[in-house]
N, C-alpha and C positions, 0 to 999 in steps of 0.2 A: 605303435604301428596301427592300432586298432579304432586310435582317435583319426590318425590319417590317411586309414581308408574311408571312418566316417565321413571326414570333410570332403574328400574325394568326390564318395557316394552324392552327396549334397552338393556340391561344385555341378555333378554332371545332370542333377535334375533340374538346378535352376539353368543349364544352358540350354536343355530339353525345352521347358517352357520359356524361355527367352526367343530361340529360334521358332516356336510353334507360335510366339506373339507376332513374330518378325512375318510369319508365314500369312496370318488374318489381317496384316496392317499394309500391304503392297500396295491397296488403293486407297487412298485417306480422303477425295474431294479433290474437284477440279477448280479450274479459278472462281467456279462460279458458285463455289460453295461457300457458305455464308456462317457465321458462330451466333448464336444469340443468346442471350441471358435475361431471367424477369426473374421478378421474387412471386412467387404462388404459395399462400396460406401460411406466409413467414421464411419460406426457403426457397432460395436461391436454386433455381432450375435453369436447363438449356436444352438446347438441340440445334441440330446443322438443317439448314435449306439450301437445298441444290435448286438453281433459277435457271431453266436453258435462253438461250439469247431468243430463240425464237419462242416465248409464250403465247399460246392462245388466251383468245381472250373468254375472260368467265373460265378458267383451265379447272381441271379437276385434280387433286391430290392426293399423292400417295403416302400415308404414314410408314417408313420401315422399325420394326421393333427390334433391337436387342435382344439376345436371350440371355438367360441368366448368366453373370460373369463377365459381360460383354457389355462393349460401350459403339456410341454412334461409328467409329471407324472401324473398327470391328466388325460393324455389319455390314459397312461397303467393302471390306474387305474381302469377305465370305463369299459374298455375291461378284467381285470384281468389277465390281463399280459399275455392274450391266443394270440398273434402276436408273444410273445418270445417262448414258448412253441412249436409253432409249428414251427417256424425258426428253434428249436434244434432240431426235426422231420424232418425234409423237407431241412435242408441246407443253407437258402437264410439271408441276409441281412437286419436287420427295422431298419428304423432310423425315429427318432421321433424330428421334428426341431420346434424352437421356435417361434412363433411370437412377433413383437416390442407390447409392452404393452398388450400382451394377447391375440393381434389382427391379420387379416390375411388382404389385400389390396386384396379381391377378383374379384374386379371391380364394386361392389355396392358402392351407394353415400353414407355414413354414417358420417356425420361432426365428430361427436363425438370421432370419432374413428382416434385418429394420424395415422393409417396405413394405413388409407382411406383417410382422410384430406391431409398427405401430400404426398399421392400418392407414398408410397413407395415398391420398387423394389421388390416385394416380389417371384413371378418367375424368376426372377435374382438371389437372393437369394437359393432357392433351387436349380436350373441348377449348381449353384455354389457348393452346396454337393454334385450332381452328379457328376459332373468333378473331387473332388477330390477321388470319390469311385471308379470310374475307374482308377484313377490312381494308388490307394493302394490294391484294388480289384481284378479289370479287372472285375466291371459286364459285364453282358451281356445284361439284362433287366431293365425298370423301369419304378413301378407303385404306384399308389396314391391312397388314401384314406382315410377321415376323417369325421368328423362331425359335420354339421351343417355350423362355417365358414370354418372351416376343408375342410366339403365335398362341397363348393360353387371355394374355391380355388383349390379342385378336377378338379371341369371342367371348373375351367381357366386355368387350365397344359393342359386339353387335349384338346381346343379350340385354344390356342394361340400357342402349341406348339408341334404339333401331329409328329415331328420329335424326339422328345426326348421322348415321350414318348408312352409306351407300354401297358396304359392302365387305367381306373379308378374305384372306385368302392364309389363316392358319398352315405353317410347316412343324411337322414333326411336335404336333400339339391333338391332344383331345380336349371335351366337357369337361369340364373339374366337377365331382358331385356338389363341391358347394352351391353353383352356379345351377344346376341340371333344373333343382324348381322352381328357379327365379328367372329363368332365359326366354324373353318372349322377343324372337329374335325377326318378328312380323315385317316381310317386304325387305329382308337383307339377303340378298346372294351369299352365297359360300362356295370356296372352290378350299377345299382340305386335302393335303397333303402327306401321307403318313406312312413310312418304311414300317415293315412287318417281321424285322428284326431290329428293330432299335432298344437298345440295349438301356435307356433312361426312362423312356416314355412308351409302356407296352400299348401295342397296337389293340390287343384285345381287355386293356383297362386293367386295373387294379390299383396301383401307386407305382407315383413318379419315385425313382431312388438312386442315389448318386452318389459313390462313393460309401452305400452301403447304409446313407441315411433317407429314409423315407421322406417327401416331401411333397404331400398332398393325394388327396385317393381323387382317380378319374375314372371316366367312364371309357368305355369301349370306341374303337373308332365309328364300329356299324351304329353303337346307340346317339352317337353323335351328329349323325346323319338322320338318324330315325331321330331324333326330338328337331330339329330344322327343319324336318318335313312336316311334323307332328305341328310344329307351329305357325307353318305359314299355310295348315288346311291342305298339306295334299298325302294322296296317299301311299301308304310306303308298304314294298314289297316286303312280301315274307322272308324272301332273298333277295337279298341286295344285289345279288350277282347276275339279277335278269335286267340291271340299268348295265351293264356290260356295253358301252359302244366303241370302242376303241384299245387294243394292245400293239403295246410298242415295245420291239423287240431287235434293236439293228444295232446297239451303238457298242453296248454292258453285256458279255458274257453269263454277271453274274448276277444281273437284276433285269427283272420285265414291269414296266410300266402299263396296271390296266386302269383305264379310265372310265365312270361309271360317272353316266348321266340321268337326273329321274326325272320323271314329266312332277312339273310344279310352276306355280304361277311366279315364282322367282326360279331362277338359276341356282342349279345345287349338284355340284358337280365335287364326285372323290376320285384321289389319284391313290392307287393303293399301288409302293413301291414295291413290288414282293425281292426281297432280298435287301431290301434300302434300310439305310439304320438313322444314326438322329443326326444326321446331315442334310444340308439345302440339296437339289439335284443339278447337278452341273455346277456345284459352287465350290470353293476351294478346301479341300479338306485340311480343317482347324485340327484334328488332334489324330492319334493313330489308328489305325483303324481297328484294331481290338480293345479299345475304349469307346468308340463312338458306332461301328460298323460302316459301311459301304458307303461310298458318294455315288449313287446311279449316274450315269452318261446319258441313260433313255431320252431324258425332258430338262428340256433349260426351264427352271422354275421362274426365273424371273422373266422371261419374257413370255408363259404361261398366263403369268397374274397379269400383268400389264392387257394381253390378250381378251383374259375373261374379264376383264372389269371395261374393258369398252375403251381401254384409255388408248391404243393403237388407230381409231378412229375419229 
């Protein structure tokens, strides 16, 4: 009896996560999404390129990341496919690249994690899409954004590598301290994203943990803001709460959207979700809500980013 309530018990979690994969996987790519494959530094890597029929020419591109556990369909899925949708609106280029085992090499310690263990080239890795999109392309622009390890390898592209790139827009990610005195993130916008109940990724820093294991110490939302201002020379309030230009309050009962803009010679703008947990906002909610917390209704996140990086124009 007690073996098979066991199998039972385990019967009903793999159906749990079977339907909660079923639930992330609704939008997988439209015709015009594309598979690619190249070998980089001995391993075989990929990613999907969504092409809308109407590109501009010299287009600009959007990277989407993965977060941990998650693969390219997975993140169109989360988003329901609103990055392609507006690509065929707007012109521009998504490409959605894979991480080795689901994972991203963001610069946090995580043994666990072969991308992080054995230290691989993951910003090599993607500069390496880039190169080939201007080749086939001619972009002109290129920016980032993901979730969670997604949006942590967000601002190691625009920390390690503010020459290549054009800009970020991190969800439900802060600074990792490994990264905090090596991030000179000169002449890149940021538009950060960050629920003030998320229950993996705390708002006011300490370590990321999940499922009760630790997995890398960060910094604060506010210090992540103050070192971006800190490095592109401008200067940063005592309180953060006096760049206060916009609350949004109509859609979520149970979450308010306020939006804080600071005078700087790049765009630096945070969305602090109050009630929002480690979910995209308006995106589809991947797991239950007392594992992950609230999906805010306030702000369609993707078409937020698409907004602030100038790709609507």
């Amino acid at each position: 009896m007690r073996t098979r309530r066991l199998m039972a018990g385990v019967l009903i979690i793999l159906m749990i996560f079977g339907l909660l994969s079923c639930r992330g996987r609704r939008y997988h790519g439209g015709e015009n999404t594309n598979h690619f494959e190249f070998m980089f530094e001995g391993m075989e890597r990929s990613y999907e390129l969504y092409v809308p029929n109407r590109l501009r020419p010299n287009p600009g591109v959007l990277f989407v990341l993965h977060g941990g556990g998650g693969d390219p369909e997975k993140m169109m899925g989360l988003t329901y496919g609103a990055f392609d949708e507006l690509a065929d609106r707007h012109g521009f280029l998504v490409v959605y690249p894979a991480g080795v085992e689901n994972q991203w090499n963001d610069g946090r310690e995580i043994p666990e994690s072969k991308a992080h263990s054995e230290k691989l080239n993951d910003t090599g890795f993607l500069l390496a899409i880039q190169d080939r999109l201007k080749k086939d392309y001619g972009i002109s622009r290129t920016y980032f954004t993901g979730i969670s390890n997604g949006g942590f390898m967000s601002f190691r592209m625009g920390c390690e590598h503010p020459d290549r790139v054009d800009g970020i827009a991190p969800v439900t990610a802060n600074l990792s301290v490994y990264l905090q005195d090596r991030c000179n993130p000169r002449g890149v916008p940021i538009l950060l994203m960050n629920g003030t109940e998320d229950p993996l990724v705390p708002y006011d820093g300490g370590y990321v943990e999940v499922l009760g294991k630790k997995r890398g110490a960060i910094r604060s939302t506010d210090d992540s803001i103050r070192r971006w201002l800190t490095a592109n020379g401008c200067a940063v309030p005592a309180d953060l709460n006096s760049a206060l230009a916009e609350t949004i309050d109509e859609k979520d009962d149970e979450t308010v959207a306020r939006v804080l803009r600071f005078p700087c010679s790049v765009n630096v703008e945070l969305i602090r979700i109050e009630g929002g947990g480690h979910t995209w906002p308006s995106g589809r909610p991947y797991l239950f809500e007392f594992l992950v917390g609230r999906v805010s209704q306030e702000i369609d996140a993707s078409s937020r980013i698409v907004q602030f990086f100038g790709l609507d124009g």
